[in-house]
MARTI-363431 format. One record per residue (C-alpha): residue in three letters; y, z, x. Coordinates in Angstrom, 3 decimals, m for minus. Layout:
<"ALA", <Y, Z, X>>
...
END
This chain:
<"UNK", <m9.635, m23.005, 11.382>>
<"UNK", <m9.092, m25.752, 13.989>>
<"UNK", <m9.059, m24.960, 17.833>>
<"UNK", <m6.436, m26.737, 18.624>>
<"UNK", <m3.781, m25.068, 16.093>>
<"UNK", <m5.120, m22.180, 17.179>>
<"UNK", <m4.491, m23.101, 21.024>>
<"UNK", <m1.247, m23.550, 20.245>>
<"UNK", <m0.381, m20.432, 18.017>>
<"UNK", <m1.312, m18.108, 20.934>>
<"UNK", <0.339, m19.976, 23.604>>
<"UNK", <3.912, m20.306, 21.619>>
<"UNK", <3.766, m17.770, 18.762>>
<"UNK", <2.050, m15.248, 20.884>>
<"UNK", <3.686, m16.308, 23.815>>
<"UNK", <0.695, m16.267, 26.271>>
<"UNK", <0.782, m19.822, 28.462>>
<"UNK", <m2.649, m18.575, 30.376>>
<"UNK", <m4.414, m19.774, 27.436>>
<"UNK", <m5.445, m23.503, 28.469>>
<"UNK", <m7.965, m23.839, 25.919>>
<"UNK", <m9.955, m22.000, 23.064>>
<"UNK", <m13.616, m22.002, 24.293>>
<"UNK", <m15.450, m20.527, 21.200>>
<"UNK", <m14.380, m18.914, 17.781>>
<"UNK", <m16.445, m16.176, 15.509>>
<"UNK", <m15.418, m15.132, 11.851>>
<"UNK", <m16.382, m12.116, 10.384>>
<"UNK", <m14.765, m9.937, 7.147>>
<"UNK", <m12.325, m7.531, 8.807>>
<"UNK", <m13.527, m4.713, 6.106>>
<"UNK", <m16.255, m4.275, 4.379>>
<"UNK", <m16.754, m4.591, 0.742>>
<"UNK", <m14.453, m2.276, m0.978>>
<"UNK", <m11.950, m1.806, 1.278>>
<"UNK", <m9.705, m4.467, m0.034>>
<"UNK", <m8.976, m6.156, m3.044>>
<"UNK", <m5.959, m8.347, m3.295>>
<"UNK", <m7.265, m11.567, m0.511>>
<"UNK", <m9.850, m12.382, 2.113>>
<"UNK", <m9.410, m11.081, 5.252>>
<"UNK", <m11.344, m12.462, 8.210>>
<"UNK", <m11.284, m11.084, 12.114>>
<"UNK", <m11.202, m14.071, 14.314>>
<"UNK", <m12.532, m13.676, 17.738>>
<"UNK", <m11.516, m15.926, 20.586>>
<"UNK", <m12.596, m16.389, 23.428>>
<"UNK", <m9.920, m18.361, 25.876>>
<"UNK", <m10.541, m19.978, 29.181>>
<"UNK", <m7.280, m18.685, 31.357>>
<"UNK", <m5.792, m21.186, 33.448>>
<"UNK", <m7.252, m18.553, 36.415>>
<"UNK", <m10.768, m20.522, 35.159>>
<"UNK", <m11.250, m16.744, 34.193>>
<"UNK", <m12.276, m16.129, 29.982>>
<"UNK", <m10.563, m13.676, 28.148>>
<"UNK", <m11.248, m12.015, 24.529>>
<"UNK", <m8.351, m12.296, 21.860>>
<"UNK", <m8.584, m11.534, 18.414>>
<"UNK", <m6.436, m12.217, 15.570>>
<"UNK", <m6.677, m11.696, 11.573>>
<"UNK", <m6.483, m14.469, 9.445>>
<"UNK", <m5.737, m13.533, 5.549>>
<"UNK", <m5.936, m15.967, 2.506>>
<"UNK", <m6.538, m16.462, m0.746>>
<"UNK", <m9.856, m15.559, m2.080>>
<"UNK", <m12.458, m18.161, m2.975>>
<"UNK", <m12.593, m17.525, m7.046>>
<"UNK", <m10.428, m19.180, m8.975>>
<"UNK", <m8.973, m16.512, m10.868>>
<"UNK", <m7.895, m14.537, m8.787>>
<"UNK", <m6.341, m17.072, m6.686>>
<"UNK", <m4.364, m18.487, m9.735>>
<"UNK", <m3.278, m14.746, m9.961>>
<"UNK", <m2.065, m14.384, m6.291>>
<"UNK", <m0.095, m17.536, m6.862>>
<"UNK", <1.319, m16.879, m10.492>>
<"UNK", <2.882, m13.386, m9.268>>
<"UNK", <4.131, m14.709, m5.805>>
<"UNK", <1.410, m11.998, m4.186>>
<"UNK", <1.428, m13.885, m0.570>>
<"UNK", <5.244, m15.327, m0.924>>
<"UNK", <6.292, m11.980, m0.911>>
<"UNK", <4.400, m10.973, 2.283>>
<"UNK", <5.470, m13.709, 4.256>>
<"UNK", <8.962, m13.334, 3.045>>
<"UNK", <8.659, m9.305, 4.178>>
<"UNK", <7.335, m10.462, 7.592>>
<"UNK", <9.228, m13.723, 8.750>>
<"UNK", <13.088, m12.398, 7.194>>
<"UNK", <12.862, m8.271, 6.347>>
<"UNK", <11.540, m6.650, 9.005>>
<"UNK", <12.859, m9.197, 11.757>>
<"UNK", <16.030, m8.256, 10.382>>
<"UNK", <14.667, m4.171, 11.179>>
<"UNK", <13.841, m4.951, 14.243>>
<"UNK", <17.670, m6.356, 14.869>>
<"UNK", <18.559, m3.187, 13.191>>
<"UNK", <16.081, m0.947, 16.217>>
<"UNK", <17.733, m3.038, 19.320>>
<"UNK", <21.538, m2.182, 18.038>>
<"UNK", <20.855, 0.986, 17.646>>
<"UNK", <18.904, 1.330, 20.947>>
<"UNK", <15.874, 2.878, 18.934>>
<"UNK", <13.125, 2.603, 21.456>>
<"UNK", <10.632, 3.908, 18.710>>
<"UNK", <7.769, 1.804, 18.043>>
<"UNK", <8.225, m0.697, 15.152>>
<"UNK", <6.041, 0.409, 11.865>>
<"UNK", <4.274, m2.775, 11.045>>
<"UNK", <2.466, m5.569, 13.302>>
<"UNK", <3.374, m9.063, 14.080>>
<"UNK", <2.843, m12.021, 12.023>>
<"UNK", <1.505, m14.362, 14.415>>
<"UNK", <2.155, m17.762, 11.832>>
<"UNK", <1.653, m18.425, 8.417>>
<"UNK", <0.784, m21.041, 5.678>>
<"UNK", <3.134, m21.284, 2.574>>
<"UNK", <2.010, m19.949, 0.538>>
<"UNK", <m2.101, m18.937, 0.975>>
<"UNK", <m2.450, m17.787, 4.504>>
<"UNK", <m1.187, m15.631, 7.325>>
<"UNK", <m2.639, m14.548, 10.616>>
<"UNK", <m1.683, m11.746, 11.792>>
<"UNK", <m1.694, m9.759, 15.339>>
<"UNK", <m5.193, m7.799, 15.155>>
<"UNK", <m4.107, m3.440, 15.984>>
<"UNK", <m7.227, m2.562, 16.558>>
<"UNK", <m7.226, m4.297, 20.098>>
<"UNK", <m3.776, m1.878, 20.408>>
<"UNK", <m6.205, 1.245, 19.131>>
<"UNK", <m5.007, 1.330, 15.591>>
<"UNK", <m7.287, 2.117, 12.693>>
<"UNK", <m7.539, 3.076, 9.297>>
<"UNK", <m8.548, 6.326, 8.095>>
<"UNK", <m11.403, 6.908, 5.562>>
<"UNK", <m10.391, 6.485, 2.382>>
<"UNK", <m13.156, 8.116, 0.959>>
<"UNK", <m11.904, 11.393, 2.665>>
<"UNK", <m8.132, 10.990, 2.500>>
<"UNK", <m5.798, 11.756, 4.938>>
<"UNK", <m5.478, 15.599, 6.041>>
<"UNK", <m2.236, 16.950, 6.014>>
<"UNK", <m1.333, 16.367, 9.800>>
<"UNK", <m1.339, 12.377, 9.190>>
<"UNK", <0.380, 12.857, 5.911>>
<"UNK", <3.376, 14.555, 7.022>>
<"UNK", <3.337, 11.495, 9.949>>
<"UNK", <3.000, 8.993, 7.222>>
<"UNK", <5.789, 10.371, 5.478>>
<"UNK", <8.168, 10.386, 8.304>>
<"UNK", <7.621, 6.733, 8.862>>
<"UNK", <7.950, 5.594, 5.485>>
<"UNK", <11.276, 7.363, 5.682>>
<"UNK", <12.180, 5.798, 8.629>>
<"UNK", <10.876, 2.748, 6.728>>
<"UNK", <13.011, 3.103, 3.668>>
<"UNK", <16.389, 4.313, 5.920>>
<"UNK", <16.239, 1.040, 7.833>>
<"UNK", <15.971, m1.257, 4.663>>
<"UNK", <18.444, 1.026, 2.883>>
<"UNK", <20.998, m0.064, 5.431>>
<"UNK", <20.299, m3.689, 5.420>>
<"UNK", <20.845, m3.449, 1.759>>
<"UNK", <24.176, m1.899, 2.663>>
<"UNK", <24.768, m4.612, 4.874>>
<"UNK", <23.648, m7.348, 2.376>>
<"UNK", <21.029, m8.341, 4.870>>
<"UNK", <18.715, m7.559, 1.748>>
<"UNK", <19.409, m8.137, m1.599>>
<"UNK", <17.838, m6.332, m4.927>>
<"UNK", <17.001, m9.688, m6.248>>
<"UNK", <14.532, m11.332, m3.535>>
<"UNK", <12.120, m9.570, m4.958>>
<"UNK", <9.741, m9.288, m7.968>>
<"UNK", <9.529, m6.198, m10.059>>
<"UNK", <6.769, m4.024, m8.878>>
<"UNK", <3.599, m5.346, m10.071>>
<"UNK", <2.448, m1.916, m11.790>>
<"UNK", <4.890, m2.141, m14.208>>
<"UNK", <3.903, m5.455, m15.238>>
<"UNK", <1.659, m6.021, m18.214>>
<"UNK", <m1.123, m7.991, m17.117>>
<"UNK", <m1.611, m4.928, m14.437>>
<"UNK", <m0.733, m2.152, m16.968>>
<"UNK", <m3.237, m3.675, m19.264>>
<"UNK", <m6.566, m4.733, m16.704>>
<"UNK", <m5.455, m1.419, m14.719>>
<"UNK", <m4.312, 1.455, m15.958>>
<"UNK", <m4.851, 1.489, m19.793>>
<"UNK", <m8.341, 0.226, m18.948>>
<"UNK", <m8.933, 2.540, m16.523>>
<"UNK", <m7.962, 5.001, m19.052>>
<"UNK", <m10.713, 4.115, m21.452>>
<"UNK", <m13.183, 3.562, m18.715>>
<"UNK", <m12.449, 7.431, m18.072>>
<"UNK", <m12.669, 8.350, m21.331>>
<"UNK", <m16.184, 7.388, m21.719>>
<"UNK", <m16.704, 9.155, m18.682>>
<"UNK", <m15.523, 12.083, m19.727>>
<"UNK", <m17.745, 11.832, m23.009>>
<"UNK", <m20.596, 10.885, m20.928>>
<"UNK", <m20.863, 13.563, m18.629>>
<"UNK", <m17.757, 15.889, m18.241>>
<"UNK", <m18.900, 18.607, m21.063>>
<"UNK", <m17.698, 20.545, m24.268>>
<"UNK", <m14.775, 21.670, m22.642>>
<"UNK", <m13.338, 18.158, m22.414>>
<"UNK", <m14.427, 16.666, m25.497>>
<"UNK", <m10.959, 16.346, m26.327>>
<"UNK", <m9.954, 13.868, m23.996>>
<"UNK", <m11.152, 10.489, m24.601>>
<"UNK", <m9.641, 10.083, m27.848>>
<"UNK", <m6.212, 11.383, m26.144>>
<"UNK", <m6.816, 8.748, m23.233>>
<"UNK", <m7.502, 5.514, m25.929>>
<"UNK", <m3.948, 6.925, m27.499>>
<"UNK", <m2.336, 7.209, m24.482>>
<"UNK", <m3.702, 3.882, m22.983>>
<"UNK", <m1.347, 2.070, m25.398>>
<"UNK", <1.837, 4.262, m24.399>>
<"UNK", <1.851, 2.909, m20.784>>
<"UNK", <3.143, m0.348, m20.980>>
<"UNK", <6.466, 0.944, m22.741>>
<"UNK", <6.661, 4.033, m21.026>>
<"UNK", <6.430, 2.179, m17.163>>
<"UNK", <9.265, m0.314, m18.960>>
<"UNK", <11.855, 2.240, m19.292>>
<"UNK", <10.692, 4.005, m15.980>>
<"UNK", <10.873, 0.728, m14.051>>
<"UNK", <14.974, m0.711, m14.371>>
<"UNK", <16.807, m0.001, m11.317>>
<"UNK", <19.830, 2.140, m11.378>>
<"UNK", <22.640, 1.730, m8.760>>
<"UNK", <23.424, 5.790, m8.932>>
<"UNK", <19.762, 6.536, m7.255>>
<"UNK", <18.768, 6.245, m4.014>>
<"UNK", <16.961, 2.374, m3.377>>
<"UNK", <14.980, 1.368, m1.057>>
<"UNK", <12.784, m1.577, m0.480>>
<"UNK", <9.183, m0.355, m1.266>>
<"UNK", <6.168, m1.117, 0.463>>
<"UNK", <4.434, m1.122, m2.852>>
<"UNK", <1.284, m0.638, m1.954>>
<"UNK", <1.544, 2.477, 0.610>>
<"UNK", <m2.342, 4.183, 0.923>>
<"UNK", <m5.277, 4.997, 3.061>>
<"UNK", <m5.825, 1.684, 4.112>>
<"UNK", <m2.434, m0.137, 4.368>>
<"UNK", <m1.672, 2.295, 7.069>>
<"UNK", <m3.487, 2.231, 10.781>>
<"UNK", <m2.718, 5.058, 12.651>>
<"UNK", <m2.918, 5.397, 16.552>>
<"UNK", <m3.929, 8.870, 18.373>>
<"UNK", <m3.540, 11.113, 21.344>>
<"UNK", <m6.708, 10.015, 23.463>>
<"UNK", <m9.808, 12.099, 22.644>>
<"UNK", <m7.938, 14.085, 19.386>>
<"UNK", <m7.425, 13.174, 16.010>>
<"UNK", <m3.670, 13.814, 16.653>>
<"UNK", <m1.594, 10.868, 15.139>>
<"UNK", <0.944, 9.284, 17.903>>
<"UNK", <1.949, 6.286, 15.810>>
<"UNK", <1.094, 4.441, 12.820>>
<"UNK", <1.525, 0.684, 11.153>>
<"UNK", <1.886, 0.075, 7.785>>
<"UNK", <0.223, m2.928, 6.668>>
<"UNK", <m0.017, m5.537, 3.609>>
<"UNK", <3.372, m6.070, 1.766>>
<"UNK", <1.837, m7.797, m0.802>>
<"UNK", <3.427, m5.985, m3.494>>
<"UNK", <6.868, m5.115, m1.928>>
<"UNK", <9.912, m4.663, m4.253>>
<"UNK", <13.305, m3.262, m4.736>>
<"UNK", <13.596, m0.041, m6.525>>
<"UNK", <13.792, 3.813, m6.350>>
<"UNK", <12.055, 5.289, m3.048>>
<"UNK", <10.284, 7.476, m5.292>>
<"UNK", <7.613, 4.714, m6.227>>
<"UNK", <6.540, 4.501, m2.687>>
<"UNK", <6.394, 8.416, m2.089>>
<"UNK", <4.863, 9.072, m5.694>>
<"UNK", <2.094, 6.230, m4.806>>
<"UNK", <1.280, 7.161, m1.699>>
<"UNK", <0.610, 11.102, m2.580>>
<"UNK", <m1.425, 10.265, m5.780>>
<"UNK", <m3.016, 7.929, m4.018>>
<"UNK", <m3.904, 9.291, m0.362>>
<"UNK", <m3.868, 13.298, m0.491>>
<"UNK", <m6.124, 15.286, m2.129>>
<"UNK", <m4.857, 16.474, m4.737>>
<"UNK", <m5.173, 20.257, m3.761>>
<"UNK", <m2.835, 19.660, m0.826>>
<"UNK", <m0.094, 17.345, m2.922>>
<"UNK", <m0.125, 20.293, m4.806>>
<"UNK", <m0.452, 23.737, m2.655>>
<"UNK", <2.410, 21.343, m0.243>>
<"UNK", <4.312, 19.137, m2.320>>
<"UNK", <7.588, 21.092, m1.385>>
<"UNK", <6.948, 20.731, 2.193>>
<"UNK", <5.630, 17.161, 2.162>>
<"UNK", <9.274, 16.391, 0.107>>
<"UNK", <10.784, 17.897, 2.512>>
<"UNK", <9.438, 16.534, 5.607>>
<"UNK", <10.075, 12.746, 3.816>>
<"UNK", <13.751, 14.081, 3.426>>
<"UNK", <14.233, 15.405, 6.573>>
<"UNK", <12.997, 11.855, 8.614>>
<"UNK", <15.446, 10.105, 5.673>>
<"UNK", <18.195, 11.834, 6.404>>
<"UNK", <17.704, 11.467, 10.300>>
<"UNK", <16.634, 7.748, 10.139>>
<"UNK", <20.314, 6.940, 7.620>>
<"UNK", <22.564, 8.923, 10.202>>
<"UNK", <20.963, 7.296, 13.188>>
<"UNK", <21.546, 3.881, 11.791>>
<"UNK", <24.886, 5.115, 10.558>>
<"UNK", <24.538, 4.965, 6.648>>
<"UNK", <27.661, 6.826, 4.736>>
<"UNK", <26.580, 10.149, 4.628>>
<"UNK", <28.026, 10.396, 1.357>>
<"UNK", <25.565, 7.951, m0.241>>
<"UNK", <22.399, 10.518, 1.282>>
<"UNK", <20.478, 11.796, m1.462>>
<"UNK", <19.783, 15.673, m1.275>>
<"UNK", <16.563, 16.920, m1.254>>
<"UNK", <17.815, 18.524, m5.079>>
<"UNK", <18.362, 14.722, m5.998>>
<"UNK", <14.782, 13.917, m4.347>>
<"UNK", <13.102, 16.019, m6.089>>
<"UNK", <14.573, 15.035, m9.253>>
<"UNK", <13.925, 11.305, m8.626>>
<"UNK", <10.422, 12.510, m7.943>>
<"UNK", <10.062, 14.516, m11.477>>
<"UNK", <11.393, 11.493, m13.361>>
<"UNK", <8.640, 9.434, m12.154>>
<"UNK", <5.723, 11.661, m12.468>>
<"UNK", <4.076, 9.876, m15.080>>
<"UNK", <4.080, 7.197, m12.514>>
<"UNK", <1.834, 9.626, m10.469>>
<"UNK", <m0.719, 10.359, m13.439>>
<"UNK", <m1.418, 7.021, m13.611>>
<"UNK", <m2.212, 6.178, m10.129>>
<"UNK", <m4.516, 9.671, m9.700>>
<"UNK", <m6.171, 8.353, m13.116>>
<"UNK", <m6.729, 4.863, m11.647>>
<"UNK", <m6.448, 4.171, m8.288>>
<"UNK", <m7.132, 7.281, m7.000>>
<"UNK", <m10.652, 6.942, m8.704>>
<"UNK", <m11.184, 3.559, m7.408>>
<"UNK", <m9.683, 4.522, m3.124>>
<"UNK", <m11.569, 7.269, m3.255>>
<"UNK", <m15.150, 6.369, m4.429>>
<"UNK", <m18.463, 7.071, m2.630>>
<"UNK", <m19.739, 4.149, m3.917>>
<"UNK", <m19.027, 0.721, m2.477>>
<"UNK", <m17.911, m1.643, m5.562>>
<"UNK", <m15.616, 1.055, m7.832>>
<"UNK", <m14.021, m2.221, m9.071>>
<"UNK", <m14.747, m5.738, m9.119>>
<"UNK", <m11.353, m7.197, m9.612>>
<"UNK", <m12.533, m10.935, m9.766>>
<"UNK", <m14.365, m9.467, m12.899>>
<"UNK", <m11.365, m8.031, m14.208>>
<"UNK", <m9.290, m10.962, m14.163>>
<"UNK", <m12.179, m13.151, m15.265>>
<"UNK", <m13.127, m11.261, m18.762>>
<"UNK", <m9.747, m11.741, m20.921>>
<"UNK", <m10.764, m10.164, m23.480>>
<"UNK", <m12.105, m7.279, m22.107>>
<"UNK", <m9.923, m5.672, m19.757>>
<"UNK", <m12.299, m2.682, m19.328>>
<"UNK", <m14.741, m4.911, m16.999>>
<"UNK", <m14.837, m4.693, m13.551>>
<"UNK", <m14.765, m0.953, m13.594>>
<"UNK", <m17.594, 1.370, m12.380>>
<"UNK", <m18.014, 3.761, m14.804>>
<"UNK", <m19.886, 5.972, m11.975>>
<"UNK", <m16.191, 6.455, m10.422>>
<"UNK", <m15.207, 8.936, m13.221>>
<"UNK", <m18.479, 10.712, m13.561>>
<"UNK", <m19.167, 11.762, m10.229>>
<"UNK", <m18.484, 15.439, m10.049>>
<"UNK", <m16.320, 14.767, m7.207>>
<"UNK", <m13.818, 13.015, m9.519>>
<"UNK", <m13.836, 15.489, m12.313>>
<"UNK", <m13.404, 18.611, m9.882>>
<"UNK", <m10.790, 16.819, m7.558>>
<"UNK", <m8.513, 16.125, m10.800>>
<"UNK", <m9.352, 18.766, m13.387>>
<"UNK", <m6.008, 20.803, m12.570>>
<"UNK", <m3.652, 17.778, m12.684>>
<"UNK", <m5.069, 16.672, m15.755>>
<"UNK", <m4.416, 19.919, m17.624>>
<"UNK", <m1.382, 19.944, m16.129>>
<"UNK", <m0.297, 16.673, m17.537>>
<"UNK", <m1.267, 17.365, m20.843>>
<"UNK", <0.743, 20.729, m21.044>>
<"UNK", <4.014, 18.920, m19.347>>
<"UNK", <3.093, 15.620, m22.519>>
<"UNK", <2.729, 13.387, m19.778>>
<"UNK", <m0.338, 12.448, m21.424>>
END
């Protein structure tokens, strides 16, 4: 990237006139293989002669389109990096509006977008020279930073619930979610679902010999069950979703020398759409919580979102009338449970794996004709897998979610 667009990015956009002049730049991937699938993202690291004659160290993170063609023509064909800007430059400007006339001194959820590119590139402020970072993914989060994800993603929702009130934000600016789409419902979660099932028959014993044959039936179920799931409905409670809300889209800050959380960003809103706020709250505890604490605490974690919701929509003076109970929450969250079984028996294989390529999506979107490729088969035999899920799964079969 050139010096001299950079020069000027952090002396206007950044608004830092010390900068006189960019002296050296470094590029190196900002995760590690793994940790990211939908684009590239680089770390840039400046370093800036000051107008003092002093140098000073500024970094910044630069995300674009990957380099295959694929998925590129993938990115572009589904608006993947139109939406993001879109959420940056117009949404949550219009949030942070929202914050000042309200006098809510909070910090805001998400970082700055320093500049972008229509429609391939954006470069973004870098949190981990504020002390953000992201948790392991492999681990999950423990229930402390749950319950403080959850109360920002209500304060999330609240704010955009009451620019949709306003009109600021408007159902239609957005795509349908991308998981309900069929090129994702057929590379993702039906083949995911046959991936498994050869797990199972490889390695999971007698006592779930059942399964892969009820997986290869179910895989063709999804696409027609997520359609009907999917429409919006006026009468429920809508928010503008993240979309894409786990381990790694969040960063969290802490207490100095504790793993107490004191504030937290979410990140990438790639897949950002308009809908029920149950898709964000269903993804995000299939996704990020082991599954023996979504389950021993799902009342309580439902309740602490509800709680921040209904705080958030009063502060920024939404009509109570339109606040959903917690009854109505949890009803929203039944509906869409299916929703859930398909992210623990996808995603939540792929987040959480020891291993560092659980799926090769370039792979994926390259073999047509095999949507089963790009999968690691080792995701769903690992013992770790098996024992983390074995109570949903019997649990979705008895409630014929599967």
């Amino acid at each position: 990237m050139e010096k001299e667009y950079l020069e000027i990015i952090l002396r206007r956009k950044q608004n830092d006139m010390r900068v006189k002049k960019i002296v050296s730049v470094e590029y190196k991937p900002a995760l590690d293989k793994g940790e990211n699938y939908m684009s590239t993202l680089m770390r840039n690291k400046l370093v800036v002669l000051l107008g003092s004659g002093e140098t000073a160290v500024k970094h910044l993170i630069v995300k674009s389109f990957p380099e295959t063609e694929d998925h590129s023509a993938f990115l572009q064909e589904y608006f993947i990096f139109k939406n993001e800007i879109h959420v940056y430059s117009k949404i949550l400007r219009d949030m942070k509006t929202l914050m000042e006339e309200f006098q809510d001194k909070r910090d805001q959820l998400w970082c700055e977008m320093v500049d972008y590119k229509p429609y391939h590139k954006l470069i973004l402020q870098d949190l981990k020279d504020h002390q953000f970072y992201a948790q392991n993914r492999r681990e999950t989060l423990d229930l402390q930073h749950c319950m403080f994800a959850l109360k920002a993603l209500a304060r999330f929702h609240a704010m955009s619930a009451v620019l949709l009130k306003r009109c600021l934000l408007r159902p239609g600016e957005f795509e349908t979610y991308i998981f309900s789409k069929e090129i994702i419902v057929k590379r993702v979660f039906a083949a995911s679902m046959k991936v498994l099932g050869k797990g199972v028959k490889q390695s999971w014993g007698d006592e779930w010999s059942h399964l892969p044959d009820l997986f290869n039936k179910a895989a063709d179920e999804i696409y027609n069950k997520l359609q009907d799931l999917i429409i919006p409905d006026a009468s429920r409670f809508n928010v503008l979703n993240h979309g894409d809300c786990w381990t790694n889209n969040m960063l969290f800050k802490h207490v100095e020398d504790t793993n107490i959380p004191s504030a937290v960003r979410f990140v990438d809103y790639q897949l950002s759409h308009y809908n029920s706020f149950a898709w964000d709250v269903t993804y995000f505890i299939y996704s990020s919580i082991k599954p023996t604490i979504r389950r021993e605490k799902f009342i309580d974690l439902l309740t602490t979102y509800h709680k921040a919701l209904c705080y958030n929509l009063k502060l920024f003076h939404y009509p109570e009338s339109d606040i959903p109970t917690i009854q109505q929450c949890m009803d929203e969250m039944e509906r869409i449970k299916y929703f859930g079984a398909l992210v623990l028996l996808s995603v939540y294989a792929i987040t959480t794996a020891d291993n560092d390529e659980p799926f090769d999506m370039d792979k994926n979107l390259k073999n047509e004709d095999d949507p089963e490729a790009g999968f690691n088969i080792q995701i769903f035999i690992d013992p770790k897998y098996r024992e983390t899920v074995n109570d949903d799964l019997k649990d979705f079969i008895k409630e014929g979610l599967l």
